[in-house]
Backbone atoms as SQL, in Angstrom:
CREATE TABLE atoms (id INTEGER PRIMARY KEY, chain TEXT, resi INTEGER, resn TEXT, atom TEXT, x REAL, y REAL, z REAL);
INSERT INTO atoms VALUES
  (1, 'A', 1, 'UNK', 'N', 55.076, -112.842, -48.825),
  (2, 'A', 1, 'UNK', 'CA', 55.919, -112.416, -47.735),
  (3, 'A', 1, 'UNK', 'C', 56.478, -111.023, -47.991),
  (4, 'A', 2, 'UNK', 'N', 56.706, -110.990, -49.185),
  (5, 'A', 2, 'UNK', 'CA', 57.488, -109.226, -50.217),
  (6, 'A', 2, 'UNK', 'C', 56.285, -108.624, -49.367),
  (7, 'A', 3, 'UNK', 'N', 55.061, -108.759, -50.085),
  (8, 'A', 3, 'UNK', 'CA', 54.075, -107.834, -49.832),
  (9, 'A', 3, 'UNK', 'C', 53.321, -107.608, -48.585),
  (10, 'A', 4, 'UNK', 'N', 54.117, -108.415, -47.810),
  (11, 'A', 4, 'UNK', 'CA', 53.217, -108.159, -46.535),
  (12, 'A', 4, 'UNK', 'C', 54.361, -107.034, -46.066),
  (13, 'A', 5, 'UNK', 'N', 55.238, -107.538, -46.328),
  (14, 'A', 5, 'UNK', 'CA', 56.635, -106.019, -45.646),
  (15, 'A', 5, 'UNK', 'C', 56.198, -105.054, -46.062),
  (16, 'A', 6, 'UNK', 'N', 56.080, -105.062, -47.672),
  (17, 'A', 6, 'UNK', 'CA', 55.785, -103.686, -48.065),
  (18, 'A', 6, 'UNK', 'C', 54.827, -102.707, -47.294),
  (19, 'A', 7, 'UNK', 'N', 53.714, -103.369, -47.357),
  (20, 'A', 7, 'UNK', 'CA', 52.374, -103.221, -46.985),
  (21, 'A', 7, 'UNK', 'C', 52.709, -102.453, -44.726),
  (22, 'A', 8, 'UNK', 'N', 53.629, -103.049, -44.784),
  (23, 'A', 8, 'UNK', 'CA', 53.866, -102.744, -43.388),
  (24, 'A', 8, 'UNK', 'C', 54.617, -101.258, -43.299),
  (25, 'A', 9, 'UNK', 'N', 55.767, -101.789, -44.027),
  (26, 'A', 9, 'UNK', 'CA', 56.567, -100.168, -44.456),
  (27, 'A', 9, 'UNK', 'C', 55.668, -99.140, -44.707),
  (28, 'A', 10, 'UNK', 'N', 54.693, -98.909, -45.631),
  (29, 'A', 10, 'UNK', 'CA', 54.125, -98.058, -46.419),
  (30, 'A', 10, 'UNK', 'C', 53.225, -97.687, -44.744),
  (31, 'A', 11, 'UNK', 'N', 52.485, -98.334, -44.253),
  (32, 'A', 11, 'UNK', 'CA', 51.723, -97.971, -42.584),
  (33, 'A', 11, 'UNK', 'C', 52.674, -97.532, -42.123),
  (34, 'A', 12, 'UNK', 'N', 53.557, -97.912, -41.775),
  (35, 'A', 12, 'UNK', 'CA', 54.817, -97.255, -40.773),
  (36, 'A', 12, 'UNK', 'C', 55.145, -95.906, -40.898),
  (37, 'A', 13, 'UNK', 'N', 55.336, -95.698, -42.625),
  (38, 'A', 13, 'UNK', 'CA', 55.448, -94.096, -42.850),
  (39, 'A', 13, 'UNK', 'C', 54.182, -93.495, -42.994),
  (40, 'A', 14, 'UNK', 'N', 53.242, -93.858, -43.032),
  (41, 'A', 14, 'UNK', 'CA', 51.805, -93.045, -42.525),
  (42, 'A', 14, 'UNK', 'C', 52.001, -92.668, -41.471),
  (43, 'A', 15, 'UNK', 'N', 51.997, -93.533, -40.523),
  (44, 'A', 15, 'UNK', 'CA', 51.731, -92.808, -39.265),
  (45, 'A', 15, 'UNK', 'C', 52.758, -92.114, -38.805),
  (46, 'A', 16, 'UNK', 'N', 54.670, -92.549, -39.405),
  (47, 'A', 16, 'UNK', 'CA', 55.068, -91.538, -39.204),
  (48, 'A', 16, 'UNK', 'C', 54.929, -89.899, -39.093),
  (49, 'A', 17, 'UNK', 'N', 54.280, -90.078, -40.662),
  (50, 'A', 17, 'UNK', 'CA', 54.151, -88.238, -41.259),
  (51, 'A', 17, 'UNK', 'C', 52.632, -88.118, -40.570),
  (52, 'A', 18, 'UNK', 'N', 51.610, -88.336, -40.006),
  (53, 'A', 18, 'UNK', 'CA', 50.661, -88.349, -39.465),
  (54, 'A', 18, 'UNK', 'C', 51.459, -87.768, -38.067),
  (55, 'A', 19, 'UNK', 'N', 51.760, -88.433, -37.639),
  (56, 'A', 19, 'UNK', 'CA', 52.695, -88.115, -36.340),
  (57, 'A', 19, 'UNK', 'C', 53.595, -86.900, -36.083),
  (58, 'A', 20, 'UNK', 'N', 53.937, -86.638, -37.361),
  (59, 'A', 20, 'UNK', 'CA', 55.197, -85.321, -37.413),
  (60, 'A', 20, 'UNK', 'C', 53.932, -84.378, -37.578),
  (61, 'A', 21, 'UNK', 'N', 53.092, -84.303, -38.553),
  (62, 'A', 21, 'UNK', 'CA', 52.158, -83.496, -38.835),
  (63, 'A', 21, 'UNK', 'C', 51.300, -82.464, -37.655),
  (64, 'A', 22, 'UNK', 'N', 50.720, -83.727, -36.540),
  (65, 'A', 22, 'UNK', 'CA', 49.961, -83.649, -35.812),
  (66, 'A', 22, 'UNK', 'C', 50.891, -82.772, -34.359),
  (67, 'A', 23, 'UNK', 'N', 52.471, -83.027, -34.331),
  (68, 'A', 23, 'UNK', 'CA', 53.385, -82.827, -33.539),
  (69, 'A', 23, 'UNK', 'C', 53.744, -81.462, -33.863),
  (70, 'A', 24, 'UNK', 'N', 54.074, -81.300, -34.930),
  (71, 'A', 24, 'UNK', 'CA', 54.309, -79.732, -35.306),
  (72, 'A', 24, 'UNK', 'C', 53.450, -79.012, -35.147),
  (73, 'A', 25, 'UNK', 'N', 51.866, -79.394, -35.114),
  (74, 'A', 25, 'UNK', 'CA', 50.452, -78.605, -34.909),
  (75, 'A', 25, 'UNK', 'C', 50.589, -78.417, -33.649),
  (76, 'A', 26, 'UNK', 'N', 50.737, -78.517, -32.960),
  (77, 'A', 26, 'UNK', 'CA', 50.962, -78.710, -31.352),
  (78, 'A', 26, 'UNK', 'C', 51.814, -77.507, -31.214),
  (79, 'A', 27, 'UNK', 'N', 52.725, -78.226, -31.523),
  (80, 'A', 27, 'UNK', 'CA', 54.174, -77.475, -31.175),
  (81, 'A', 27, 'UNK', 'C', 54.038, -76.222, -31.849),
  (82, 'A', 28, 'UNK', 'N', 53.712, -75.796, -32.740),
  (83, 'A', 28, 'UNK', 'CA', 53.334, -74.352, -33.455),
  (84, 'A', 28, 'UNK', 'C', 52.903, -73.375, -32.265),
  (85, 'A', 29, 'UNK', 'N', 51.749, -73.791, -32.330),
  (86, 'A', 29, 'UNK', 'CA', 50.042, -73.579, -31.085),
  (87, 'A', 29, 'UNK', 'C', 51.060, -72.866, -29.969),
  (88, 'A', 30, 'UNK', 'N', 51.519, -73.928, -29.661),
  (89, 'A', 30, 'UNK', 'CA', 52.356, -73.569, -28.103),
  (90, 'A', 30, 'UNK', 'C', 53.128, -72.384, -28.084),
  (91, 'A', 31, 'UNK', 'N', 54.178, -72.559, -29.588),
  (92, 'A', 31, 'UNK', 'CA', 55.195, -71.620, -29.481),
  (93, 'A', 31, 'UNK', 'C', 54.601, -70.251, -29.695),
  (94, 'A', 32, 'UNK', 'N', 53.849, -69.460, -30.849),
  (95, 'A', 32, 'UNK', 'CA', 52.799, -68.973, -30.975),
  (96, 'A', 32, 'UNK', 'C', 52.028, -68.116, -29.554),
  (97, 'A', 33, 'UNK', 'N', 51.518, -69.229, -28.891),
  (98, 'A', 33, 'UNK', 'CA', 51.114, -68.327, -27.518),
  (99, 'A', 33, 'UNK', 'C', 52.037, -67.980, -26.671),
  (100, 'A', 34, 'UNK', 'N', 53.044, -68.819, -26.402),
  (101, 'A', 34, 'UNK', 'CA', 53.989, -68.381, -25.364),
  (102, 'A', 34, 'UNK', 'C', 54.234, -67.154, -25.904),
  (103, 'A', 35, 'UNK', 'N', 55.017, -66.829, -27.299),
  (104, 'A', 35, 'UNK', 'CA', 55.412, -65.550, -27.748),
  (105, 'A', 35, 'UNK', 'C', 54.508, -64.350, -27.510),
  (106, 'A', 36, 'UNK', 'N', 53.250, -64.771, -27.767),
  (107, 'A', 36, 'UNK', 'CA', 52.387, -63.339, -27.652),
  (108, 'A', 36, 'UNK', 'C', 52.392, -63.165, -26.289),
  (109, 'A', 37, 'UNK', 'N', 52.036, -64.375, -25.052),
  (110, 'A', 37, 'UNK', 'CA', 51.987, -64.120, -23.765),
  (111, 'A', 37, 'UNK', 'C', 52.712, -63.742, -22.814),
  (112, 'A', 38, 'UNK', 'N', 54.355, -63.830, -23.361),
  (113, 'A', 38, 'UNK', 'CA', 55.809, -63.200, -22.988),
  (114, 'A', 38, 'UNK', 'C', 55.633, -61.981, -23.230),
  (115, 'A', 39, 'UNK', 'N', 55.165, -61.654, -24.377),
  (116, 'A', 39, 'UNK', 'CA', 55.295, -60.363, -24.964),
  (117, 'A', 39, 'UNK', 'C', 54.311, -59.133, -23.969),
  (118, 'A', 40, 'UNK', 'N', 53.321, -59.739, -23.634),
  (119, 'A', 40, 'UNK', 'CA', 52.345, -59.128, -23.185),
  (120, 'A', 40, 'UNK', 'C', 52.565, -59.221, -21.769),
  (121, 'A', 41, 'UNK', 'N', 53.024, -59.941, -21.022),
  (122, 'A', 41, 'UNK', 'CA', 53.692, -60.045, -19.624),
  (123, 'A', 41, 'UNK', 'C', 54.871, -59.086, -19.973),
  (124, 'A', 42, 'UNK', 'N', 55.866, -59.068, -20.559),
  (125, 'A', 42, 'UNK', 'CA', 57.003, -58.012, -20.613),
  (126, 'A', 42, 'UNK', 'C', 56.501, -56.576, -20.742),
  (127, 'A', 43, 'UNK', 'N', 55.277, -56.475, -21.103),
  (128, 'A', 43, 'UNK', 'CA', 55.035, -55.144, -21.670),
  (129, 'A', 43, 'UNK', 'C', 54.351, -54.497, -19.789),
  (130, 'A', 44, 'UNK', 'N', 53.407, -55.690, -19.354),
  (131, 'A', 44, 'UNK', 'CA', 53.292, -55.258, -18.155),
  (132, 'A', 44, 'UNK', 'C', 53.363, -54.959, -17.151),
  (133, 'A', 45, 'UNK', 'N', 54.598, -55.878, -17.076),
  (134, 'A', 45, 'UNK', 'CA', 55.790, -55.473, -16.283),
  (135, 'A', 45, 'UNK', 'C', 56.473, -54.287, -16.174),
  (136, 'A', 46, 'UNK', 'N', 57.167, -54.278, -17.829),
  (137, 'A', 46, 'UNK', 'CA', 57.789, -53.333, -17.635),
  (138, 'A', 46, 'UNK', 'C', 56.663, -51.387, -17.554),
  (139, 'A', 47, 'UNK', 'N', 55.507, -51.492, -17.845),
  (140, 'A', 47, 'UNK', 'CA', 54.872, -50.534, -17.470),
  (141, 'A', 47, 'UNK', 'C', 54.203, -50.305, -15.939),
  (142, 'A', 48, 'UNK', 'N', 54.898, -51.683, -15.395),
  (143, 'A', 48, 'UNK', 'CA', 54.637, -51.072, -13.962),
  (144, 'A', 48, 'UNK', 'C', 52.839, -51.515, -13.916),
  (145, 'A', 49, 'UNK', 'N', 51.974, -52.109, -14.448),
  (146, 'A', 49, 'UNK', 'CA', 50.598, -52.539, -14.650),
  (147, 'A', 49, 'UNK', 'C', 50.535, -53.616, -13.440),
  (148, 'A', 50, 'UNK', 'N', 51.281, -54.523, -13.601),
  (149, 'A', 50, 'UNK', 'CA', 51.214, -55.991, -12.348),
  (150, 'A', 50, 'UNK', 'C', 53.159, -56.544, -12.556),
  (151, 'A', 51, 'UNK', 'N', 52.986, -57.384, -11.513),
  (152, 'A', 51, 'UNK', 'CA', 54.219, -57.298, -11.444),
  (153, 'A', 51, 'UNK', 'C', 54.129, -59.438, -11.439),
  (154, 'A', 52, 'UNK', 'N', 54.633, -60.091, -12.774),
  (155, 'A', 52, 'UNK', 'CA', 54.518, -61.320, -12.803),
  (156, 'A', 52, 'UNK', 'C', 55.848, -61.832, -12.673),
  (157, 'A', 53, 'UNK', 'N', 56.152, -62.738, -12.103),
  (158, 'A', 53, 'UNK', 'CA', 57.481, -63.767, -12.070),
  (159, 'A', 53, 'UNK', 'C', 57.154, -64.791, -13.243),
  (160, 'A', 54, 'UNK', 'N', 58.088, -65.125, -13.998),
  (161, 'A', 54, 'UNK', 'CA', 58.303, -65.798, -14.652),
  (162, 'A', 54, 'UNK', 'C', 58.998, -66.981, -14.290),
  (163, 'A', 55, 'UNK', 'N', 57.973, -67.905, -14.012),
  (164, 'A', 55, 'UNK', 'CA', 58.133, -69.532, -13.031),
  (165, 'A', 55, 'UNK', 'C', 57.838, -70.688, -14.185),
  (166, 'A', 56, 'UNK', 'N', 58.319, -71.663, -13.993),
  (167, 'A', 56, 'UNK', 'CA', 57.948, -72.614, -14.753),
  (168, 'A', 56, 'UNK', 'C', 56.213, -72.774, -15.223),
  (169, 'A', 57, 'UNK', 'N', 55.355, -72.736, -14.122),
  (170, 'A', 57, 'UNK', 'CA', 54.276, -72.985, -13.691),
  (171, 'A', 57, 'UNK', 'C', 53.791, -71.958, -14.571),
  (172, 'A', 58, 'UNK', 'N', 54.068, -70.611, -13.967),
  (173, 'A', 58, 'UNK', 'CA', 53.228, -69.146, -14.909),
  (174, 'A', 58, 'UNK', 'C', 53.936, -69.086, -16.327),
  (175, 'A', 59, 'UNK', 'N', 54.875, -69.845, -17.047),
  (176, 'A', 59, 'UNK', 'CA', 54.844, -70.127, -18.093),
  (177, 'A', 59, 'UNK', 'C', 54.342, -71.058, -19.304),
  (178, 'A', 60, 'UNK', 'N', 53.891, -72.414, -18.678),
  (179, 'A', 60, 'UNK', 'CA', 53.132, -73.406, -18.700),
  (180, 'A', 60, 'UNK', 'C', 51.527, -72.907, -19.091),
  (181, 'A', 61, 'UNK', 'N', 51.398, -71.944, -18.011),
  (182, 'A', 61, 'UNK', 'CA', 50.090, -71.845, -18.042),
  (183, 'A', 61, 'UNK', 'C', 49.686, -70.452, -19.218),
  (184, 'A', 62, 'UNK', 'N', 51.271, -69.300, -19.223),
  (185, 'A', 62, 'UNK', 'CA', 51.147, -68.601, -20.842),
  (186, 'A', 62, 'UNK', 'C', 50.577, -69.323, -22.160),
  (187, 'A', 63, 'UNK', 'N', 51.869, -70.500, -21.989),
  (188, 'A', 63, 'UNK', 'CA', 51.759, -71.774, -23.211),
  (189, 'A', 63, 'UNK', 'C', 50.351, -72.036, -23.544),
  (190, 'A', 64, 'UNK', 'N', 49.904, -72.456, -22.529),
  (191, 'A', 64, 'UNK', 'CA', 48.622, -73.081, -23.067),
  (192, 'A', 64, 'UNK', 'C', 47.557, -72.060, -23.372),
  (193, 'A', 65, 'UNK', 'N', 47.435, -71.128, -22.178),
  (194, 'A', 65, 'UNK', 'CA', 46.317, -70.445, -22.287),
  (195, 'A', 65, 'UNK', 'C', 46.510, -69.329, -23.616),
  (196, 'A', 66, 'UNK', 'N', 47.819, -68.583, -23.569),
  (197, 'A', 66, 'UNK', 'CA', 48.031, -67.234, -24.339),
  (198, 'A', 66, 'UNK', 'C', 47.609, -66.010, -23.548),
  (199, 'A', 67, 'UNK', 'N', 46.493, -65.611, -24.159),
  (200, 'A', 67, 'UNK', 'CA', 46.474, -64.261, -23.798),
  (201, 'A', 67, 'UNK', 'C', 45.603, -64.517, -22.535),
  (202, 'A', 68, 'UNK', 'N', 44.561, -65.539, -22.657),
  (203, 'A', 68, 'UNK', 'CA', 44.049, -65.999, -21.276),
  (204, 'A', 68, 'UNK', 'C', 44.505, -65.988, -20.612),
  (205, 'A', 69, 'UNK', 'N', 45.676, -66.758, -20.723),
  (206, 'A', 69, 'UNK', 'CA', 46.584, -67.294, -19.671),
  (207, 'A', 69, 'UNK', 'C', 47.006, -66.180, -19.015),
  (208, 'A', 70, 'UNK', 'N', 47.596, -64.922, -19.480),
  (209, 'A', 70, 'UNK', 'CA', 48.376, -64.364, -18.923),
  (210, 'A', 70, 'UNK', 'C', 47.103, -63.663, -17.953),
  (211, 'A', 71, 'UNK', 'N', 45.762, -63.241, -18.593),
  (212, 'A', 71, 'UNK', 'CA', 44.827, -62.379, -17.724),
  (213, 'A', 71, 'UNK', 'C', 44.607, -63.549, -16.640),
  (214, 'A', 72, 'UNK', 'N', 44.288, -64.570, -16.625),
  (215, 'A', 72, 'UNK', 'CA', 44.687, -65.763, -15.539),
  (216, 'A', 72, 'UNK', 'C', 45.246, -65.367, -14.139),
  (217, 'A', 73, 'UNK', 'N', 46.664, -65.015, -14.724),
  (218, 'A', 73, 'UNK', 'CA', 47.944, -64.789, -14.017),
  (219, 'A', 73, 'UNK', 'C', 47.926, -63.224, -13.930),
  (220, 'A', 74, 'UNK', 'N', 47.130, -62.120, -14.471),
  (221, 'A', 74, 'UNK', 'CA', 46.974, -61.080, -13.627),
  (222, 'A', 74, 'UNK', 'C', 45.695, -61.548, -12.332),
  (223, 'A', 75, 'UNK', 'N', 45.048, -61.818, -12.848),
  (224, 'A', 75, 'UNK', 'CA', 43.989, -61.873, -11.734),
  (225, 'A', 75, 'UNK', 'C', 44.323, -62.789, -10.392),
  (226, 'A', 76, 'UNK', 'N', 45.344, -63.821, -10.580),
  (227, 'A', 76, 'UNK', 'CA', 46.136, -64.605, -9.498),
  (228, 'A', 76, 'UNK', 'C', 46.986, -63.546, -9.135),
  (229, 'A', 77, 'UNK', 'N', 47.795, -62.613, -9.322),
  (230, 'A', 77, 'UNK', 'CA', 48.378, -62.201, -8.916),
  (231, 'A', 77, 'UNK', 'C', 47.710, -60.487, -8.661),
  (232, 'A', 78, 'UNK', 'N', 46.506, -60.435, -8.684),
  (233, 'A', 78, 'UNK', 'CA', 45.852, -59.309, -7.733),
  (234, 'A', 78, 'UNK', 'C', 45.534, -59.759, -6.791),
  (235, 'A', 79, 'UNK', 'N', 45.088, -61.203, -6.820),
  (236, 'A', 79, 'UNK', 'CA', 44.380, -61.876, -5.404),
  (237, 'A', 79, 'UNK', 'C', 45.834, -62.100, -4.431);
């Protein structure tokens, strides 16, 4: 009965740190592109290049894409 708990505990914190591991990989990724894709939307903005709003939606789509994302969101916003 000891060892079946144990045996349960010890899985439980696997997949915990499996879980934190895999969550922070994510979450890195994301933060990472948003920064470069803010950066690179601020720069184009402010040079007057295209003119982007910063919406939930056209940030979402920085996040994921990055630098894609943002040429994405120039080319949506030439059309």
């Amino acid at each position: 009965m000891v060892l079946e708990h144990l045996i349960l505990l010890i899985l439980i914190i696997a997949v915990g740190i499996l879980f934190f591991k895999l969550t922070y990989k994510i979450l890195r990724y994301l933060a990472v592109n948003t920064i470069i894709g803010l950066i690179l939307v601020g720069i184009l903005n402010f040079l007057g290049i295209v003119h982007i709003k910063l919406t939930l939606i056209n940030l979402l789509i920085i996040a994921f894409g990055g630098i894609i994302g943002v040429f994405i969101l120039i080319l949506l916003s030439i059309l």
